[in-house]
C-alpha positions in Angstrom: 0.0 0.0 0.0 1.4 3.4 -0.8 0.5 6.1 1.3 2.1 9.4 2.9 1.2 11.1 6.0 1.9 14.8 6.6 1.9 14.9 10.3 1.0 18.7 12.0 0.6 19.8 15.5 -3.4 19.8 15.3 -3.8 17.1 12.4 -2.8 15.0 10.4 -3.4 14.1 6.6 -3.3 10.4 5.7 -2.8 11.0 1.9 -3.7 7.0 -0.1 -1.6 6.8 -3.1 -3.7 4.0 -4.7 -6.4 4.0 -7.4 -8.6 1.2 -5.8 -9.5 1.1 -1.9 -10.1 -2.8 -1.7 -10.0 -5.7 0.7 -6.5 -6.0 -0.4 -5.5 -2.7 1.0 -8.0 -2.8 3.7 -6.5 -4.8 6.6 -3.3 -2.7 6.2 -5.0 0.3 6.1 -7.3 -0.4 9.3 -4.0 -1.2 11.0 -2.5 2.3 10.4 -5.4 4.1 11.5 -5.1 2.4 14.8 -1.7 3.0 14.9 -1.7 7.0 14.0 -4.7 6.7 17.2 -2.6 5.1 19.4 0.2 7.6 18.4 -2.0 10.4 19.8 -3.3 11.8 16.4 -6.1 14.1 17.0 -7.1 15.1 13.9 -7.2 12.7 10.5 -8.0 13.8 7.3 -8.4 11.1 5.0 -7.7 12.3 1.5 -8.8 10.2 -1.3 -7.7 12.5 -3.9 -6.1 9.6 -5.3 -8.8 7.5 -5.4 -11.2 6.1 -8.1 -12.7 2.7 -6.5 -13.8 1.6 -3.1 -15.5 -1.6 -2.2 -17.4 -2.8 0.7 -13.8 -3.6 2.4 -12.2 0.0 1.7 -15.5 1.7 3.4 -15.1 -0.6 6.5 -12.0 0.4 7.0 -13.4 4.4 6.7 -15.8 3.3 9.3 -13.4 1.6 11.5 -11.3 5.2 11.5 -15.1 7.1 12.3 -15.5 4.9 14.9 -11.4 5.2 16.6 -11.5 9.1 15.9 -15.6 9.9 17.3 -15.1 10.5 21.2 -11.5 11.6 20.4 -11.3 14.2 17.5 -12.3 14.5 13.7 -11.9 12.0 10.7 -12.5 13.9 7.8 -12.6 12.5 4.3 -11.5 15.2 1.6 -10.6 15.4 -1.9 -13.0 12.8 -3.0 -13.2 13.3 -6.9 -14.5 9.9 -8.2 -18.4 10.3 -8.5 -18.6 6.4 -8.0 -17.1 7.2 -4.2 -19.7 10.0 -3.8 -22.5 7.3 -4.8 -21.2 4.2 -3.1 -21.4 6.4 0.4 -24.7 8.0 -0.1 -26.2 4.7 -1.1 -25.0 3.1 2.2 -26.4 6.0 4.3 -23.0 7.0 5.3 -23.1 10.9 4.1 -25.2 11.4 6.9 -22.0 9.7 9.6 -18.9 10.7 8.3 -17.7 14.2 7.9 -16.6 14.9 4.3 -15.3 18.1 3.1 -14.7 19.3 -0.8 -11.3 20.5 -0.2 -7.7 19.7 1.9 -7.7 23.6 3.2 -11.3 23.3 4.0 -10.4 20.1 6.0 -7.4 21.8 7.3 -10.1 24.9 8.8 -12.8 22.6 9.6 -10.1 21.0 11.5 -9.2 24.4 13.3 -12.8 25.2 14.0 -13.9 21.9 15.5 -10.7 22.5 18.0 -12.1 25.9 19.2 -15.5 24.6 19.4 -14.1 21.6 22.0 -12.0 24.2 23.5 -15.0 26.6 24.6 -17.3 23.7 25.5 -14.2 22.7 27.9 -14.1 26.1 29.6 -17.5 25.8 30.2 
């Protein structure tokens, strides 16, 4: 699987370098998401930019990052430019769970925002 990660202090990007997000990339992929959790990674953004396919394995593994990143920070998919991606997640209902933004700089602010947010609720 080729991938790069551009670690920051309040994110990072997870950048796939693949055309297809299958069950042969799947299990790998799962096992770095835990890993950049364990490491203390806030923020993901997930961008697919790269991207043209994903099957029922490649969206677990999206939903195995929702789930590690809910109570903790954000998991943002961005970049997604394959219309078949947009369809496959609005056909499973998943537009309305996962957080997906058009662009990496709009990530990189929703990011920002979501921190202040958390920030103000926990001076309250």
């Amino acid at each position: 699987m080729k991938y790069q990660v551009d670690k920051q202090e309040r994110y990072s990007v997870f950048t796939l370098d693949e055309k297809n997000l299958n069950s042969v990339i799947s299990p790998q992929l799962k096992s770095e998401f835990v890993f950049l959790r364990n490491e203390g990674v806030r923020n993901l953004i997930f961008d697919l930019g790269h991207v043209d396919y994903i099957d029922s394995s490649g969206l677990s593994s999206i939903l195995t990052a929702h789930r590690l990143w809910k109570d903790y920070g954000s998991f943002i998919l961005t970049n997604i430019k394959s219309e078949s991606i947009f369809n496959l997640i609005e056909i499973s209902k998943l537009n309305d769970i996962l957080t997906i933004v058009p662009t990496l700089e709009e990530s990189i602010e929703y990011v920002f925002m979501e921190d202040i947010e958390r920030d103000l609720v926990e001076e309250e």
